[in-house]
N, C-alpha and C positions, 0 to 999 in steps of 0.2 A: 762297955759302960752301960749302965739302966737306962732306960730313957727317963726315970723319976729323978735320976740324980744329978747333983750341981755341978758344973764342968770346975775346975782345979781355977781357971781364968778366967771366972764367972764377973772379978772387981776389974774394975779401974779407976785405979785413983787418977782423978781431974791434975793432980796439984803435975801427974807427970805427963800429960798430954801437950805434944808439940817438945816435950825434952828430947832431944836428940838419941835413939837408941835404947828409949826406956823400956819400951814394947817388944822391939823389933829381935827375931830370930829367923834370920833371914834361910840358916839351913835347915829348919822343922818347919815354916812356915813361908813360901816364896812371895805370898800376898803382905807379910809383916811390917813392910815399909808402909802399909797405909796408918797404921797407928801413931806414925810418926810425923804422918802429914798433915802441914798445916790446915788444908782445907776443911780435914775431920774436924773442924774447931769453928768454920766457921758455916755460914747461911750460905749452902747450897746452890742457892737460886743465883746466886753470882755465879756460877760458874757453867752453870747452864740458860747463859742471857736468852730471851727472843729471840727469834728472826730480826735481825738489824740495831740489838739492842749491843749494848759496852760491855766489853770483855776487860779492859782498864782496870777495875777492882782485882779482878780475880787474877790477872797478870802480874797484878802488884805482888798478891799473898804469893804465887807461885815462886816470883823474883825471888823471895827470902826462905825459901822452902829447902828443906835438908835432903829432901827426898826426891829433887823436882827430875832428875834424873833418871829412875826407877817408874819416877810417875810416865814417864815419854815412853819409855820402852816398853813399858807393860800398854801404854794404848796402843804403838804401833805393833805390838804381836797381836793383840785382839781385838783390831781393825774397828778401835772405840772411835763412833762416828758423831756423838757426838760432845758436847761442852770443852772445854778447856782442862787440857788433861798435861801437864809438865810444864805448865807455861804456854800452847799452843794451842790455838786452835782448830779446829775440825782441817779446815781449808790449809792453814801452815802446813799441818803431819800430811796432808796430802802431796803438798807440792816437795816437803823432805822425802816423803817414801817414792818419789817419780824420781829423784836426784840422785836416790840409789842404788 
């Protein structure tokens, strides 16, 4: 492909973000479950709280999450140290990955 030219999946339509499987091609694309996920929707910065600050927000969005499965696995093969990543915390995936 040119480097001038516009990739084929250049759009996203907003109206289908967070729709369960609207993005997603899990076998051309192994990262494609993030388009599905909720957190792509929302402020960031919850999910990556402070030092000592609430993870609560972003445990909520995760709870209802289509992907929050995919989200854990993929932090624990790439040893994601930090934010909230499947519903977990840095410190949770830690003490799951010693469990097994």
């Amino acid at each position: 492909m040119d480097s001038r030219s516009v990739p084929d999946n250049w759009f996203v339509d907003i109206l289908k973000l967070g729709v369960s499987g609207a993005y997603s091609n899990g076998e051309d694309d192994p990262l494609s479950w993030q388009a599905d996920a909720l957190c792509s929707q929302t402020d960031p910065e919850a999910f990556f709280p402070e030092k000592g600050g609430s993870t609560r927000d972003a445990k909520r969005i995760c709870a209802g999450c289509d992907v929050k499965q995919q989200c854990l696995e993929y932090a624990l093969a790439n040893d994601e140290r930090f934010g909230i990543w499947g519903g977990l915390s840095e410190r949770e995936r830690r003490k799951l990955k010693k469990r097994a």
